[in-house]
C-alpha positions in Angstrom: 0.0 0.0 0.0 2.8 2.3 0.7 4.3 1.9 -2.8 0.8 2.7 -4.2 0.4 5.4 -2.2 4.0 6.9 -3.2 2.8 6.6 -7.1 -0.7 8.2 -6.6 1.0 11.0 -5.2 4.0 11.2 -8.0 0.7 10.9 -10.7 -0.9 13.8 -8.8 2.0 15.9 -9.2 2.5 14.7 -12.5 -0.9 15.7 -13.8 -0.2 19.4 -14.6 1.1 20.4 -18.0 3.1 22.7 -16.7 4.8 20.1 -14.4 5.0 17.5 -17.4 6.9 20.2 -19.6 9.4 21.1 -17.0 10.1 17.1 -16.5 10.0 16.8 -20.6 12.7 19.9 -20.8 15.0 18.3 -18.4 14.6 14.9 -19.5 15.7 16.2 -23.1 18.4 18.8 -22.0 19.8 18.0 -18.3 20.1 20.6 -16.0 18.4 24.0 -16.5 18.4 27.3 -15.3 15.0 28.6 -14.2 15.0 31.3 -16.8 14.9 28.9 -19.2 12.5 26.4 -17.8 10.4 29.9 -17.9 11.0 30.8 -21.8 10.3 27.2 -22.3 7.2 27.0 -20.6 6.0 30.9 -21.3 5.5 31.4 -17.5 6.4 34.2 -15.3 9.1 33.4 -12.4 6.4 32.8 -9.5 4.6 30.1 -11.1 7.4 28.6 -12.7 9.1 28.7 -9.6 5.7 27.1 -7.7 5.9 24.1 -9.7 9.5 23.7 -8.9 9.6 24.1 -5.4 6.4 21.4 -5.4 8.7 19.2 -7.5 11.6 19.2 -5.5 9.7 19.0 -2.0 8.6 16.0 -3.2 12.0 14.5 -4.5 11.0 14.7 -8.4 13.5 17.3 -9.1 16.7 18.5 -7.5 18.2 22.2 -7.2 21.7 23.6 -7.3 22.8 27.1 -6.8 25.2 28.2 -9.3 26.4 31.3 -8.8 23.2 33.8 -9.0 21.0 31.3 -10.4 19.5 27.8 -9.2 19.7 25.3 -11.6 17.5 22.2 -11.7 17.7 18.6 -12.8 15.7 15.7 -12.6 16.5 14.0 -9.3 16.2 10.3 -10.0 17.0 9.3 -13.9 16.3 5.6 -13.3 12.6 6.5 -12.3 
C-alpha cells in the first residue's frame, strides 16, 4: 500500500502540463536554469518557480545554486 500510495502521489503531481513540460525539458536537456525552464514554458518566475519548489519538495527534481542562479535537474534518472 505504501508503494501505491508513493505513485498516486508522484501521478498527482505529474498531472499538470506545466509540471509535465518542466520534466520533458530536463529529460531532453539535463540541468536548467529557471530562466529557461520559464521561456520554455511561457511562465512568469512565480509560477514557474511554484511548480519547482512542489517538485523538488517531493524529490522529483533536484536544485543547485550556481552562482546567482538555481539550476534544476531531474533527481532520480532511473525513475
Amino acid at each position: 500500500i505504501e508503494y501505491l500510495d508513493r505513485v498516486a502521489r508522484m501521478l498527482k503531481l505529474l498531472a499538470h502540463p506545466h509540471r509535465l513540460k518542466i520534466v520533458e525539458a530536463l529529460d531532453v536537456s539535463g540541468a536548467l536554469p529557471v530562466y529557461e525552464l520559464m521561456t520554455r514554458l511561457g511562465l512568469a518566475q512565480a509560477p514557474t518557480s511554484q511548480h519547482l519548489n512542489l517538485m523538488r519538495r517531493s524529490g522529483l527534481v533536484e536544485a543547485e545554486r550556481r552562482g546567482r542562479e538555481i539550476w534544476y535537474d531531474i533527481a532520480d534518472r532511473r525513475c
